[in-house]
Every structure is written in structure tokens, then in C-alpha cells.
DOPASE-42853 format. One record per residue (C-alpha): residue in one letter; x, y, z; residue number from 1. Coordinates in nm, 4 decimals, decimal comma, always signed. Last residue first. Example, Ala and Ser with C-alpha at 12.3 -4.5 7.8 and 13.67 -1.06 7.14 Angstrom:
BEGIN
NODE  residuo      east     north        up  num
NODE        S   +1,3670   -0,1060   +0,7140    2
NODE        A   +1,2300   -0,4500   +0,7800    1
end
This chain:
BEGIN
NODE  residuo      east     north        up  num
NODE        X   +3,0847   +0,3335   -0,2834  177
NODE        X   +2,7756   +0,0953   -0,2144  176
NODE        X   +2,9213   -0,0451   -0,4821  175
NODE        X   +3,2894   -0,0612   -0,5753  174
NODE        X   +3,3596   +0,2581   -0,7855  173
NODE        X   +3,3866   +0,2918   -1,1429  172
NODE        X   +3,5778   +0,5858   -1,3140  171
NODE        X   +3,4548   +0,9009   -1,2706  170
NODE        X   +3,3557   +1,1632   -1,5147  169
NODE        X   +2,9511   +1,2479   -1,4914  168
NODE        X   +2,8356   +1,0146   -1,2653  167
NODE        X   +3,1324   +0,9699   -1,0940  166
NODE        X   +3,1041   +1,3760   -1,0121  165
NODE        X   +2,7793   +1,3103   -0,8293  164
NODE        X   +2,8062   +0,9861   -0,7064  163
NODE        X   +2,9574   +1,0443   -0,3381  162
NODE        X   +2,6277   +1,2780   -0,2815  161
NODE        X   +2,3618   +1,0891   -0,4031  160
NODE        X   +2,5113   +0,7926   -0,2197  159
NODE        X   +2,5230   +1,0364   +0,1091  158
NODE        X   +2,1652   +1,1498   +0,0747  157
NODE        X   +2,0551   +0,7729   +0,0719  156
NODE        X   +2,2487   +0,7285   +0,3747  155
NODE        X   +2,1299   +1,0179   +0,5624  154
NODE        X   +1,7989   +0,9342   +0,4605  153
NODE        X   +1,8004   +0,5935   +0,6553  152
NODE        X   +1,4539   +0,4421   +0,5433  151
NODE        X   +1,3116   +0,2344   +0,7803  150
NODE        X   +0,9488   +0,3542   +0,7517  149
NODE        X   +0,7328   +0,0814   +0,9049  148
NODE        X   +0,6337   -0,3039   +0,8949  147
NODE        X   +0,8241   -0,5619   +0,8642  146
NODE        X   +0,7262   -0,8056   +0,6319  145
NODE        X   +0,5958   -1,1566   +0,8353  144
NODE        X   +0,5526   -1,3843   +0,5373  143
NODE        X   +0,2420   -1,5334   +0,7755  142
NODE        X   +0,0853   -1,1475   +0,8011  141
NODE        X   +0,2039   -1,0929   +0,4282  140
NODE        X   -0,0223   -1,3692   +0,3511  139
NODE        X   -0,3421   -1,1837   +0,5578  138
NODE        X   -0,2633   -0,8492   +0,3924  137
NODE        X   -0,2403   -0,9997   +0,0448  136
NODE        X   -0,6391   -1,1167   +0,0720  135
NODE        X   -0,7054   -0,7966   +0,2428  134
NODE        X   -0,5784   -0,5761   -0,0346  133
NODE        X   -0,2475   -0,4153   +0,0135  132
NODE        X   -0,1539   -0,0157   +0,1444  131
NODE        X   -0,2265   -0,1454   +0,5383  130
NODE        X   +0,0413   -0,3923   +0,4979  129
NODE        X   +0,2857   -0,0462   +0,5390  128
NODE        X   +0,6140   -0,0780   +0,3694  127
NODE        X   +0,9020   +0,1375   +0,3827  126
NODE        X   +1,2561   +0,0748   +0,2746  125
NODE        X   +1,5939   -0,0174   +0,3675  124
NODE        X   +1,8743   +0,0972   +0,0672  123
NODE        X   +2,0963   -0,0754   -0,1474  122
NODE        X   +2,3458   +0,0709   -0,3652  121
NODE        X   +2,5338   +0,0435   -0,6745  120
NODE        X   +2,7902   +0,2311   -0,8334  119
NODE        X   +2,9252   +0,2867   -1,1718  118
NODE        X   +2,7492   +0,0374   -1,3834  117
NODE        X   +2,8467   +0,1000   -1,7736  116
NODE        X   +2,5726   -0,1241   -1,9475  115
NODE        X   +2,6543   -0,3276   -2,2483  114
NODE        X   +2,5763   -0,6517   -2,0862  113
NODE        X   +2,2502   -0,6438   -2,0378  112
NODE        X   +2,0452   -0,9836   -1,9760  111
NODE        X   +2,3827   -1,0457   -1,7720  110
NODE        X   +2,3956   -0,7278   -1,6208  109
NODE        X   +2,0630   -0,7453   -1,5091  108
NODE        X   +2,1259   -1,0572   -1,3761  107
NODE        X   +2,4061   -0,9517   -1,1722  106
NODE        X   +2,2488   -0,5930   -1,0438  105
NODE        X   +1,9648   -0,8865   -0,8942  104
NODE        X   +2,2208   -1,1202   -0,7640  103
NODE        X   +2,3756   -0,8544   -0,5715  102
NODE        X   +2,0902   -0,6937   -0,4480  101
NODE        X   +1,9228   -1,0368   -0,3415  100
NODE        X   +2,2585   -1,0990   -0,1779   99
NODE        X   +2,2317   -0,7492   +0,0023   98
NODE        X   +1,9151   -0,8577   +0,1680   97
NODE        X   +2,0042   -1,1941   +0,3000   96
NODE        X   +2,2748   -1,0357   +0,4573   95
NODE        X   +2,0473   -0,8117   +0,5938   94
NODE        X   +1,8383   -0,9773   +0,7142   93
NODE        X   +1,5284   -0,8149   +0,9491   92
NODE        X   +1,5775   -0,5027   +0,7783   91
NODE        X   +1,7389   -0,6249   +0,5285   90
NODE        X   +1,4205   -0,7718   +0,3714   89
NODE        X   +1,2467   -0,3973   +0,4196   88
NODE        X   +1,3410   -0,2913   +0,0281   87
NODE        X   +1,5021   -0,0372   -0,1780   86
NODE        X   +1,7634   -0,1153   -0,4504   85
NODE        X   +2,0123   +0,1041   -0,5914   84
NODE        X   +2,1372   +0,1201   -0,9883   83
NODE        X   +2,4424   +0,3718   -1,0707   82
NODE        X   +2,4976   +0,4330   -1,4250   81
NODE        X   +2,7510   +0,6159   -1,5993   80
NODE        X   +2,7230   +0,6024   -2,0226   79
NODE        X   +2,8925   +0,3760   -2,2416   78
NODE        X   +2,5947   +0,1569   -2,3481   77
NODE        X   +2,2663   +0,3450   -2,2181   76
NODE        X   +2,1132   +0,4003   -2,5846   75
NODE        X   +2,2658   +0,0016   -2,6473   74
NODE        X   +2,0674   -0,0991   -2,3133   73
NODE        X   +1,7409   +0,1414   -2,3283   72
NODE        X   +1,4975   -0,1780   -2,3836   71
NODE        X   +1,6890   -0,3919   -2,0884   70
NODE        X   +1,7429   -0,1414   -1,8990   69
NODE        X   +1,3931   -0,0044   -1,9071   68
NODE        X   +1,2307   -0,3264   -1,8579   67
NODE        X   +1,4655   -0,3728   -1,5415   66
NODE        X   +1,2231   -0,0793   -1,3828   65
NODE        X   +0,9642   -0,1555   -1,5494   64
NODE        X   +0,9207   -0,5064   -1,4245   63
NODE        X   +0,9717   -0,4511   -1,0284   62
NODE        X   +1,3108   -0,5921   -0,9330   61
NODE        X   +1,3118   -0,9222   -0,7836   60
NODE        X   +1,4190   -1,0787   -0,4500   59
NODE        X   +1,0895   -1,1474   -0,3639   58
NODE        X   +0,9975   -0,8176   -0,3935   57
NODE        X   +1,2860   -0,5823   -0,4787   56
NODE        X   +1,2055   -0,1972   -0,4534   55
NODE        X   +1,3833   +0,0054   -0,7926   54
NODE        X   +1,6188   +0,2234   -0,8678   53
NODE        X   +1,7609   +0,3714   -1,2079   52
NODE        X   +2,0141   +0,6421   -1,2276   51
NODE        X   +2,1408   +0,7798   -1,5864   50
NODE        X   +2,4415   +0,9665   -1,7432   49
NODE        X   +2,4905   +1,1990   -2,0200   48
NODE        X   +2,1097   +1,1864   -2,0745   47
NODE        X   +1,9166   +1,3661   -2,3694   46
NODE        X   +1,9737   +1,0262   -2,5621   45
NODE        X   +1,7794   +0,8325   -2,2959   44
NODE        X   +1,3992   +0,9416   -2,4381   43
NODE        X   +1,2024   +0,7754   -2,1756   42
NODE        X   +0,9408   +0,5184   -2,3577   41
NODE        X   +1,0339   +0,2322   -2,1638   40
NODE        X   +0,8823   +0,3487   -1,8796   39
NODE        X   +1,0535   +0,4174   -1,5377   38
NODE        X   +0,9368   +0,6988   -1,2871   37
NODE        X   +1,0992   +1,0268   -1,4111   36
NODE        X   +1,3589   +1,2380   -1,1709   35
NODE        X   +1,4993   +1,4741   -1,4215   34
NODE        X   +1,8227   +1,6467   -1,3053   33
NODE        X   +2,0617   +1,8986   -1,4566   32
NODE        X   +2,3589   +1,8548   -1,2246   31
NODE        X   +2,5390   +2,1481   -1,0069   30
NODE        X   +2,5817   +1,8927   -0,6936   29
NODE        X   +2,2908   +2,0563   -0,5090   28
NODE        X   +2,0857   +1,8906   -0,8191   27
NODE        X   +2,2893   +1,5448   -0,7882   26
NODE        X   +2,1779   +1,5894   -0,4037   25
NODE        X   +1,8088   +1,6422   -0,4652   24
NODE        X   +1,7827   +1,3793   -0,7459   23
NODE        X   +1,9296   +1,1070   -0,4638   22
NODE        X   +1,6482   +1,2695   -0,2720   21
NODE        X   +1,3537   +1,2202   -0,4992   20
NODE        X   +1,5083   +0,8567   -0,6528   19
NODE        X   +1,4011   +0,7579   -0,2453   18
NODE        X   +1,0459   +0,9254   -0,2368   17
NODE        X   +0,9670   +0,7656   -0,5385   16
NODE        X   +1,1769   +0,4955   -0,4332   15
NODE        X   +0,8538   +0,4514   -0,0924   14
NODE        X   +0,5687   +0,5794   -0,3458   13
NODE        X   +0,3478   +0,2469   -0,2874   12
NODE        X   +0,4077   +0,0264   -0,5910   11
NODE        X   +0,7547   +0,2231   -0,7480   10
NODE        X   +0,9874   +0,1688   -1,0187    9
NODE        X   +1,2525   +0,4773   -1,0923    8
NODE        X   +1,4445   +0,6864   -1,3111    7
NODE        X   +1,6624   +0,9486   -1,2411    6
NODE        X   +1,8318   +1,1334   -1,4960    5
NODE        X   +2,1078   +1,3335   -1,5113    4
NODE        X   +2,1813   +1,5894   -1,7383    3
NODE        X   +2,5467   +1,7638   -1,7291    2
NODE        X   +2,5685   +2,1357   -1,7489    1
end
């Protein structure tokens, strides 16, 4: 049976919950699945084909998430991956949303060329101000992040869902495919 893992970077447990799911389906799918959050240290070998996601703030990836691409790159070179991002910009703009996502999967590709991306998606998130300290609650008052659970499940489920079997034989697929 295949292993798949899923790996994610998290600050409040929102792609916890997210990588949870997409491990659900690729589990329903007949996949051995680990869902780990990211470190470095995550032997890759044991993988035929990996998952990483991550929240963007300010149109960034959180460090250990692209730290583990970077660091895994040649262990990860020829193997399926599928990257999604999670994040409450799109909620508002979404345009402006999914060209963060694009530039970010591009500049990960650039500082790693050697990985096999299969799919990408991107995915609202949840925030809740009341999680930061006061001094961050008051900027993120001016910045004006909405606040709430916007996750649509049925569209993370479906992602898990459609790459399953890409994951483990396909040939790319145009992301959000």
C-alpha cells in the first residue's frame, strides 16, 4: 500500500485541522497516511509521495513549512507532491489571494527546483484575533483580517479526493485540479 504523508505548518491549529481531512480522504482512498506537522527532521524516504500545506501571512508561507522543502528537496525529487495554502485574504480578495498562492508555489519552486508538484490548492481559513496578544490584536484591528471559520470542507475533502490516485501514479494536473 502506498504511504502518504501529510505534512503541515500551523500557528493556531486552522491546516492542522485542514492536512487532517485531506489525510482522511487519501486514507478512505486505500493510502497509508501519516499526517505530521512540518520539521525538517521527517524521515521522507518512507514516503512514495508527500503533501505539504501551510497558512500564508503576508503572502508568505510559515518557515517550516517551506523549510522542509527546501531541506527534503533531492529526498522529495521525483516523487508526487501537491502543496495547498490556507488563509482568510481571499476571503475578502480573492484574487489577491490566489496570486499570493501562486507566487508563493513559484518561489518555492524556484529555491527548489527538483520538486515533482502535482497539484496545488488554496483553501479559506480561520482566524480568530482573540488567539494573538493584545499588542497584535490592536494592528490586526487597522489590517482588518476577517474574522471567523471560513473553511469550505467540502472543498478541501474534494482536493483530497481528486488527488488520491495522482498522488501515487498520475501525471500532473493543473492546480486546484
Amino acid at each position: 500500500m502506498p504511504r502518504i504523508l501529510v505534512t503541515y505548518a500551523t500557528r493556531h491549529g486552522s491546516t492542522r485541522e485542514i492536512a487532517s481531512a485531506i489525510g482522511e480522504e487519501l486514507t478512505a482512498a486505500g493510502l497509508d497516511v501519516d499526517v505530521i506537522e512540518a520539521h525538517p527532521g521527517i524521515d521522507v524516504h518512507k514516503y512514495d509521495a508527500v503533501v505539504v500545506g501551510s497558512p500564508a501571512y503576508g503572502g508568505k508561507w510559515l518557515p517550516d513549512a517551506a523549510l522542509f522543502l527546501i531541506v527534503n528537496e533531492q529526498k522529495l525529487a521525483g516523487r508526487p507532491l501537491a502543496l495547498f495554502t490556507a488563509g482568510t485574504l481571499g476571503v475578502r480578495k480573492p484574487r489577491s489571494a490566489l496570486r499570493e498562492h501562486e507566487e508563493t508555489v513559484k518561489d518555492l519552486q524556484q529555491l527548489a527546483p527538483d520538486l515533482n508538484v502535482i497539484s496545488t490548492a488554496l483553501f479559506h481559513g480561520a482566524f480568530s484575533r482573540s488567539v494573538l496578544p493584545l499588542c497584535l490584536r490592536l494592528m490586526d484591528l487597522m489590517a482588518g483580517t476577517p474574522q471567523g471559520d471560513f473553511r469550505d470542507w467540502e472543498a478541501i475533502r474534494g482536493w483530497g479526493q481528486r488527488i488520491a490516485g495522482r498522488l501515487v501514479s498520475g501525471p500532473p494536473v493543473e492546480p486546484g485540479a
